[in-house]
N, C-alpha and C positions, 0 to 999 in steps of 0.2 A: 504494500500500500504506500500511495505516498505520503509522505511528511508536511502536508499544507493544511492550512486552517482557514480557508477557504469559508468569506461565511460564517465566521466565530467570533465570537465577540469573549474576550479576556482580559482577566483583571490580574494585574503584577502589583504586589506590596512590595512596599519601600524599593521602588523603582526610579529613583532619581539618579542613583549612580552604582556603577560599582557592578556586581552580578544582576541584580533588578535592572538598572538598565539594559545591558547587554540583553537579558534576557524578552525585555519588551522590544527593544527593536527588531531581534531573531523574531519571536510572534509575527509583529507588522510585518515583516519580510514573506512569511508562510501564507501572508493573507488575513490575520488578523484584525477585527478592529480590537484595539489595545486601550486599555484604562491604564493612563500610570498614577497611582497611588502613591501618597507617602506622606510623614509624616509634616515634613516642610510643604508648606505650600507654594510657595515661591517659586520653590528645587522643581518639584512634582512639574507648573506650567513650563518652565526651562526644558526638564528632559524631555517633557510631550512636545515641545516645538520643534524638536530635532526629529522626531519619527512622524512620519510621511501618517494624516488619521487620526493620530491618539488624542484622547481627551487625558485630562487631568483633574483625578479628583483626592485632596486633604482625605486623611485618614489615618489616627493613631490606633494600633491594632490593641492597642489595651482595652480599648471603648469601646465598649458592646454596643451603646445607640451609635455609634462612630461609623464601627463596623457594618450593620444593620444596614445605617443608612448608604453605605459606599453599595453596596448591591444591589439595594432598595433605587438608587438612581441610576450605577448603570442600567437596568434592566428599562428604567423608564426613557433613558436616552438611548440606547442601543437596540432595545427592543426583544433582548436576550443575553443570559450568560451560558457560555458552554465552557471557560478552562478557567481556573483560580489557581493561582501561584504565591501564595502566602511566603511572599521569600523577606518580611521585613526582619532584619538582627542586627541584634548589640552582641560585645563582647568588654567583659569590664575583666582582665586578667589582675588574678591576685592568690596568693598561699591561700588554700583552705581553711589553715586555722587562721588567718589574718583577713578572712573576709566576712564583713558584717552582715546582720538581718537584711539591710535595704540593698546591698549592692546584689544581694543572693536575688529580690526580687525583681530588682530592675530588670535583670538580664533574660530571668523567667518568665516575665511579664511579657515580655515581648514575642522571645523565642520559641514562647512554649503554648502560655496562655490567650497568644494573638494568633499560632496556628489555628487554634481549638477555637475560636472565635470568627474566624476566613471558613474554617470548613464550616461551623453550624447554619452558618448565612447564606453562602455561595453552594450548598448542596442544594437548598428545597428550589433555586432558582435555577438552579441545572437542572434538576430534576426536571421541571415544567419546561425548558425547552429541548426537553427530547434527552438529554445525556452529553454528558461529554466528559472531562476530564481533572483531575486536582494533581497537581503535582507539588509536592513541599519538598523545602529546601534542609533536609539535615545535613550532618558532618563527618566526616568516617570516627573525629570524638568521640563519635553516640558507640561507636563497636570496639573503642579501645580506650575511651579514654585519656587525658590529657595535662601534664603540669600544671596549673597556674590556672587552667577552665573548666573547674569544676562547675558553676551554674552552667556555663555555656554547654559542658561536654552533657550534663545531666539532662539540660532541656534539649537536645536535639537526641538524647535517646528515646526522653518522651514523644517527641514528631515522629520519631520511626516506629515507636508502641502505635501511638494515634492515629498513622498511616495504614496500617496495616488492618486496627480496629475496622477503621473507616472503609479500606478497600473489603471488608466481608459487609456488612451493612448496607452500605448504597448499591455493590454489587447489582443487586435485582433490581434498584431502580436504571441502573443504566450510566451510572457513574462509575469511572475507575481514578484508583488515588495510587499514586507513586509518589518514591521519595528518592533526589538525586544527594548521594551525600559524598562532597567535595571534601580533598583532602585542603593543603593551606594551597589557595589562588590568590594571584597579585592583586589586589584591592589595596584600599584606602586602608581598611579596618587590620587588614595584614601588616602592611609597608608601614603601617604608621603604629604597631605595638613592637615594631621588630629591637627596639634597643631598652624598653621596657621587658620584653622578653629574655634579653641575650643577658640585662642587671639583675632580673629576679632568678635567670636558672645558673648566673654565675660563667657564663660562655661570655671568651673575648670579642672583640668588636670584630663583627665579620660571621661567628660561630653558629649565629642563627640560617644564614646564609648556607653554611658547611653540613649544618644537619639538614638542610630539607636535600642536597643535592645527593647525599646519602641514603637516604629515606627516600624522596618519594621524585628522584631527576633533576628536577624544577620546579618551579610553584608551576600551576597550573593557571589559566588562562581564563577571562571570563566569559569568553565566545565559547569555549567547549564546554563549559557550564550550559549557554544559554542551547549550546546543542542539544545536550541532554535533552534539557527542560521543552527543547521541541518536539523531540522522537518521542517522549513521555508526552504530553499531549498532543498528540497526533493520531490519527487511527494507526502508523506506521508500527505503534504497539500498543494492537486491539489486545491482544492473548500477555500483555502486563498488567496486573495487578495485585496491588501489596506488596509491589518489591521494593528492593534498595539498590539502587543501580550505585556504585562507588565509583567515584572520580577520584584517582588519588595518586596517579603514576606509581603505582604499587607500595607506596605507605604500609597500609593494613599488613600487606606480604611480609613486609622488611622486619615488622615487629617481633616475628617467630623464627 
């Protein structure tokens, strides 16, 4: 089958930069009309400017009427939802026992509890235009775990428990839910913890750098992300569901 979205109307969280972008342009590109979401508004009308269609609508995934409402209007501007990509995350790195109550929830709030909030909203409205597709954003974290990202590594184990939930459940309505979970890719939120990372695990300057080319080749790229997050929504894989496709230039592997 092929890989177009010909016809669909989809909604990308925290889509102003970084993987959410990439990701909503690859959509537009397959034929998509595309919502970019996010939590800046500003950001949100910028990135839409640059993809050929997209609307932009404000949306903090913590906010259940937030949420609600981002679905509740695209449906009445577009006329239907068929793919929701709940890709909005933080990552607040810090020692387990040196991280407090709120920083544990900021990261959950988002990662975890803004998944569980994109799927409750964006199913019953897929559901009604016939089916189509969820794809969430976990971490190869969530299968192995991680220094310094405990909230982080914990709530993207929860997106792939919830993924899975969700792929037996909607099943029979006609919805499939996948989860693509990336190993470390070049972004903002990577590039920009890297010497924060290299102080708290005690690696010299550069060392961050030495272990991923170890590990996992390269950081990975955010086009191959938003590749993923095509082929997962796309009929091109009707016969996927519940799975965890890993993106990670063999990370996971290198662990054992």
């Amino acid at each position: 089958m092929q890989q177009h979205l010909t016809g669909k109307t989809a909604i990308v969280t925290g889509a102003a930069q970084g993987i959410g972008f990439a990701i909503a342009g690859r959509l537009a590109e397959a034929g998509a009309q595309v919502v970019v979401s996010d939590l800046n508004a500003a950001a949100a009308r910028a990135a839409a400017d640059k993809i050929p269609g997209a609307l932009a609508l404000a949306c903090d995934v913590r906010d259940e009427q937030q949420v609600e409402a981002l679905v509740a209007e695209t449906v009445e501007r577009c006329g239907a939802l068929h793919v929701m990509v709940p890709n909005a995350g933080v990552a607040e790195p810090a020692p387990l026992t040196g991280m407090d109550l709120a920083a544990w929830r900021r990261v959950t709030s988002v990662n975890l509890d803004g998944v569980f909030l994109s799927i409750r909203y964006a199913a019953p409205a897929i559901i009604a235009s016939g089916g189509g597709s969820i794809v969430t954003i976990g971490s190869v974290t969530a299968t192995a775990g991680s220094p310094l990202l405990a909230s982080y590594a914990t709530a993207k184990a929860g997106v792939v428990s919830l993924t899975q939930t969700a792929a037996t459940e909607l099943r029979p309505h006609g919805v499939r839910v996948n989860a693509v979970l990336p190993g470390f890719v070049e972004t903002p939120m990577v590039t920009g913890a890297v010497d924060e990372f290299e102080a708290l695990l005690g690696l010299p300057s550069g060392g961050f750098g030495s272990l991923i080319a170890q590990k996992q080749g390269r950081l990975g790229t955010v086009d191959e992300v938003a590749d993923a997050v095509l082929f997962l929504a796309s009929d091109a894989s009707a016969f996927c569901n519940g799975s965890g496709l890993l993106l990670d230039g063999g990370l996971r592997a290198s662990l054992f």
